[in-house]
C-alpha positions in Angstrom: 50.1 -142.5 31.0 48.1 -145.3 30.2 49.1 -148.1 27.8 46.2 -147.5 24.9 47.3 -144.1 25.1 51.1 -145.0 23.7 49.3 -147.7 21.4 47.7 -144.6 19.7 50.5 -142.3 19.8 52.9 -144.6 18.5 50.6 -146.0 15.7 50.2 -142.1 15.3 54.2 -142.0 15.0 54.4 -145.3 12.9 51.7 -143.4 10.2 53.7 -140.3 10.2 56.7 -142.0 9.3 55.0 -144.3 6.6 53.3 -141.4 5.1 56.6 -139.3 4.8 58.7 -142.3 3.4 55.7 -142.6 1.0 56.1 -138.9 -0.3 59.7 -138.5 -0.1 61.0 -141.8 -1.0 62.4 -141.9 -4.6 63.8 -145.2 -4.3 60.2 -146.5 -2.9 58.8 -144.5 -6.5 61.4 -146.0 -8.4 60.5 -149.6 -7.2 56.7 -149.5 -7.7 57.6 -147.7 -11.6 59.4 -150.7 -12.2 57.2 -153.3 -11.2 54.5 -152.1 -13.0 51.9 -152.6 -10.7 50.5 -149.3 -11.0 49.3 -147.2 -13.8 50.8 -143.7 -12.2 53.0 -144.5 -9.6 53.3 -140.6 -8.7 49.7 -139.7 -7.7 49.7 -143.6 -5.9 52.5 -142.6 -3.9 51.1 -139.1 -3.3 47.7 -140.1 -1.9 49.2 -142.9 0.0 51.5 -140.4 1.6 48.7 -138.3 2.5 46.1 -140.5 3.9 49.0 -141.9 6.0 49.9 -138.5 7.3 46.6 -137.7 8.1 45.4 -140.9 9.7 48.9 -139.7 11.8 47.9 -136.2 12.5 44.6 -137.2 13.7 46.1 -140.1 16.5 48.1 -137.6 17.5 45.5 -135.3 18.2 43.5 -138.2 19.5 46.4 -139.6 21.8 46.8 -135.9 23.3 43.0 -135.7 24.0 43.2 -139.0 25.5 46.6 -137.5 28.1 44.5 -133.9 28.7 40.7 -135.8 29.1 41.5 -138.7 31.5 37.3 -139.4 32.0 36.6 -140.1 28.0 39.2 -142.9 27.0 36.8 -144.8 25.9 35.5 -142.8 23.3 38.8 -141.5 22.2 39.7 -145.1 21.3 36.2 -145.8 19.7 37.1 -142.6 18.1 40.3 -143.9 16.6 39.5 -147.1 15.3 36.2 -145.3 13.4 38.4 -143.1 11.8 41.3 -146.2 10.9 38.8 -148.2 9.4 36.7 -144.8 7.3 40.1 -143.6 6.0 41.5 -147.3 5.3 38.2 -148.0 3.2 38.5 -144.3 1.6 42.5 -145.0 0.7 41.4 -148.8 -0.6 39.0 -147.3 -3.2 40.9 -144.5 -4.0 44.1 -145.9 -4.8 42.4 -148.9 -6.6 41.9 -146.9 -9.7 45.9 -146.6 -9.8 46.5 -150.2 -10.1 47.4 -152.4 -13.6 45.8 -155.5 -11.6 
């Protein structure tokens, strides 16, 4: 297995876990309530949760394309940052609306 293969599958991991704390944490919700950094902390933490899942979901699928389709690493990886940096700029503007700053 190559090594940008286990970058993207463990980033994968990392945003799997980040999106699940983000949706199940009630100490996390409880925290950003009470800093009033954010107008509606709920739908904040909701859509965070999500794009993080699904920036996960999709380097998963990515990483596994990269083990099964040794000839197109290249694009995979190409692939994965496009999709990174389209969901990163998508989260950014939609989660802006949520915050009091």
């Amino acid at each position: 297995m190559k090594s940008t293969t286990l970058v993207i599958l463990f980033g994968s991991i990392g945003f799997i876990i980040i999106g699940l704390i983000s949706l199940l944490s009630k100490k996390m919700k409880r925290y950003f309530k009470e800093s009033g950094a954010y107008k509606d902390t709920d739908n904040f933490m909701k859509y965070n949760g999500i794009f993080n899942l699904s920036l996960g979901l999709i380097g998963l699928i990515l990483g596994i394309l990269d083990i099964i389709l040794v000839g197109v690493s290249k694009y995979i990886i190409v692939i994965y940052i496009i999709f990174i940096m389209t969901l990163s700029i998508l989260q950014n503007r939609t989660l802006k609306k949520y915050r009091n700053i």
